[in-house]
N, C-alpha and C positions, 0 to 999 in steps of 0.2 A: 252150350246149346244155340247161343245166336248164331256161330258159327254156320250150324248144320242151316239155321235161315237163310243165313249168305248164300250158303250152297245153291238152295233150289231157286231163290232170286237170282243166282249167276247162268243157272239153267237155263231157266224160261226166258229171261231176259236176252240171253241169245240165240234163243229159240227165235223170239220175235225176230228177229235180224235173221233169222235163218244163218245163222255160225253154227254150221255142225261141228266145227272144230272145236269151239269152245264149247259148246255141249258133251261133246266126247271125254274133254279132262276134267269135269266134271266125273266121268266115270270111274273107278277102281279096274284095271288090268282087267280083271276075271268079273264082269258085270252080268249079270241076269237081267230082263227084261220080259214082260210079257204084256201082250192086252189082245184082246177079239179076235184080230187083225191077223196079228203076226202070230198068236201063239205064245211059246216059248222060243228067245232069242240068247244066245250067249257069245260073249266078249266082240269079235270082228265083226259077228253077225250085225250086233248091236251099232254099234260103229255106223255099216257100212247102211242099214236100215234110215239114221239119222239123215248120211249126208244124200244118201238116193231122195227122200220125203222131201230134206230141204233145197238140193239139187233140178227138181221136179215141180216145184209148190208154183201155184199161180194164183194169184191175184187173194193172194195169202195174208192174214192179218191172226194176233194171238193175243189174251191177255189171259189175266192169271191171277187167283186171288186167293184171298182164306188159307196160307201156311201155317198149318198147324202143327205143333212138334211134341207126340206128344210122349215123348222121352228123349235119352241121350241117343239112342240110335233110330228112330221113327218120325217120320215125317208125312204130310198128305198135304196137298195143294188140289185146287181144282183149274180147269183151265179152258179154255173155250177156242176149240183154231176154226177159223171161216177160211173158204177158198174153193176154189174150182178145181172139181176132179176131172182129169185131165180126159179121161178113157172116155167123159160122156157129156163133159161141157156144165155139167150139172154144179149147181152152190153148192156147199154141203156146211153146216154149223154143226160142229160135233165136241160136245159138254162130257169133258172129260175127269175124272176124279183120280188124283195120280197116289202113289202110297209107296215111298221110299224107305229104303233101310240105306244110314248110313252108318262108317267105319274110317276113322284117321282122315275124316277130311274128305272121303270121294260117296261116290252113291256106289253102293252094292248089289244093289239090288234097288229094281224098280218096272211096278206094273203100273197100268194105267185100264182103268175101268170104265166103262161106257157101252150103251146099249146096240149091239151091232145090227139089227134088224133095223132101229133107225136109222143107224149110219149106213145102209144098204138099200134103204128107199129113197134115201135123199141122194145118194151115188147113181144110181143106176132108175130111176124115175118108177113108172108105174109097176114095172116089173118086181120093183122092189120092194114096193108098198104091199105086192099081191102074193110073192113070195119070201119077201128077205125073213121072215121068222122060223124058213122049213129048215133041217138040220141041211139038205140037200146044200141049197143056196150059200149057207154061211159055211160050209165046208168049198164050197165052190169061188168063194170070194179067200177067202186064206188060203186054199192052191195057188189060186192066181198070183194075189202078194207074196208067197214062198219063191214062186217061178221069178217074178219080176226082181226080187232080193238074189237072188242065185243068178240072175243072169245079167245085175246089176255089177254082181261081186268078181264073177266071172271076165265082165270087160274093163273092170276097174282091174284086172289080175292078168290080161294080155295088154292092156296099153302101156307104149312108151311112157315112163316117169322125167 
């Protein structure tokens, strides 16, 4: 079980460095991912989600704490990213509670939990505070992030390698 600690200490820990790469083999092949946000994410998606976020992060900072295991395959960390969302210039501190399943050494599976109606008045300012709770809005804000992952994935899939 200390193992699967390593694990999510090797996550986050690169996370803060923004290393999607070393965040990615962290993954299992066929990973699940979901939270607010994105939804439901799987394998490339997942991937390409990290390094667009970390790709894109500004004035970005991360910490991470309370790894709790609380079996051979269950995990949950909580974890706090600060930074500037890019679309509105806006801070945003978004307190995140993550919950993993792992298997042979990788993450399988992994959501992350957080309140998105905050996460959408501290993104997008007054507007957000006045509607980020309608089902409207928060549909409207995971369109957007689906479009900018798809079209993330998209030039990442016509550029020269």
């Amino acid at each position: 079980m200390e193992a699967n600690k390593d694990l999510v200490e090797r996550f986050y820990t690169a996370f803060q460095k923004l290393d999607y790469k070393s965040m990615n083999d962290c993954y299992s092949k066929d990973i699940v991912f979901s939270d607010p946000v994105f939804m439901v994410l799987k394998e490339d998606e997942v991937r390409a989600m990290w390094e667009m976020l970390c790709k894109n992060a500004k004035d970005f900072s991360l910490v991470f704490s309370d790894i709790e295991l609380l079996d051979e395959e269950y995990a949950t960390c909580r974890w706090t990213a600060t930074y500037t969302f890019s679309k509105t210039g806006r801070k945003v501190v978004n307190r995140i509670k993550a919950y993993m399943k792992i298997k042979e050494g990788k993450i399988i599976e992994h959501s992350d939990a957080f309140r998105l109606s905050t996460w959408i008045g501290q993104a997008l300012g007054w507007k957000g505070v006045l509607f980020g709770w309608t089902g409207f809005m928060k549909r409207a804000v995971q369109k957007n992030a689906r479009k900018n992952l798809v079209n993330f994935m998209e030039r990442k899939a016509n550029s020269p390698t």
